[in-house]
C-alpha positions in Angstrom: 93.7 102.1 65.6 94.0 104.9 67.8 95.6 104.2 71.5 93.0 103.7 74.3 95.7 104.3 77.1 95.6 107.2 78.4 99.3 106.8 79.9 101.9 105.7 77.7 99.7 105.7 74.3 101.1 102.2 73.3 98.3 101.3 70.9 96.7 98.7 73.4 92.8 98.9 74.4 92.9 99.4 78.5 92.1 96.3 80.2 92.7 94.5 82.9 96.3 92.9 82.4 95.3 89.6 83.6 93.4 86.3 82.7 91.4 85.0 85.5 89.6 81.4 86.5 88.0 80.2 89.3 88.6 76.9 90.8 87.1 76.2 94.3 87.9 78.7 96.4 90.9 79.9 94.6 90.6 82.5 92.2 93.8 81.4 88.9 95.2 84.6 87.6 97.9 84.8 84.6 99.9 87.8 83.8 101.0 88.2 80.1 104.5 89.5 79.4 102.6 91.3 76.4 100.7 93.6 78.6 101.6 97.4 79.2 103.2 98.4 81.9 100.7 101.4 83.0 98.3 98.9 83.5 99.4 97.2 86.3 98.3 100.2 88.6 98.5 100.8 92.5 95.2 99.4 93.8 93.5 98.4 97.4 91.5 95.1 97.6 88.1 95.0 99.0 89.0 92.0 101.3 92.2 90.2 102.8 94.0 87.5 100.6 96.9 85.7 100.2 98.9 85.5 97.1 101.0 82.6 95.4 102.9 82.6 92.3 102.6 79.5 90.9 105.6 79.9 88.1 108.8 80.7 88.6 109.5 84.4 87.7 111.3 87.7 88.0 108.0 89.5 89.1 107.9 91.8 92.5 105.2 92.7 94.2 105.5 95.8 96.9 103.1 97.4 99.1 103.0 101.1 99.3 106.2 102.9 101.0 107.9 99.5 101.3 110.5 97.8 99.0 109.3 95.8 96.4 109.8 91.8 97.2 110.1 88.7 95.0 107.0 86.6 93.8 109.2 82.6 94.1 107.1 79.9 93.7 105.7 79.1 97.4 106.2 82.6 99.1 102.7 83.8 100.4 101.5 87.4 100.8 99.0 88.1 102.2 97.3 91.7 101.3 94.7 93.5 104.2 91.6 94.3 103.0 92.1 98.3 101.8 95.9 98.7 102.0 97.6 100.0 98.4 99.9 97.5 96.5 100.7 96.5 92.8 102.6 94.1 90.9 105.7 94.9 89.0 106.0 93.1 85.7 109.4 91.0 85.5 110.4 89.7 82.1 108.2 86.4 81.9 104.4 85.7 82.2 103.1 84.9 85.9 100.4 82.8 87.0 99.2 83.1 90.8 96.5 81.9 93.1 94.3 84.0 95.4 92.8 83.0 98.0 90.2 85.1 100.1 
């Protein structure tokens, strides 16, 4: 099979890195360890939300042109509507909830 990603040609078909469900008002999202690095890109959000890992975890998250911070069970971030962030993969899965 040839590679669909364009950025580190690992073999993997691009997706989005994440399994989601929606429970209420929250929005369930799991990150596999599995899944490429490329693909957990800078992005902006079309409207504020708050973030919650619900594992514990060696994940970061970081806004753009600050230091990345951890992702402990508890700690809420909350992410403006249109300002650049990503996640950066740690060395287990993570599971969060988002709330908008």
């Amino acid at each position: 099979m040839s590679c669909k990603c364009t950025k580190c040609k690992c073999g993997k078909q691009l997706t989005k890195p994440l399994v989601e469900q929606t429970k209420d008002q929250t929005k369930l999202r799991h990150f596999d360890l599995t899944t490429s690095d490329p693909l957990f890109n800078w992005h902006t959000n079309n409207e504020d939300s708050w973030i919650e890992s619900l594992n514990e975890n060696d994940w970061t998250f970081q806004f753009d042109n600050e230091l990345p911070v951890s992702l402990e069970p508890g700690k809420i971030i909350q992410i403006p509507s249109g300002i650049i962030h990503r996640l950066i993969k740690g060395s287990s899965d993570l599971s969060i909830s988002i709330k908008s």
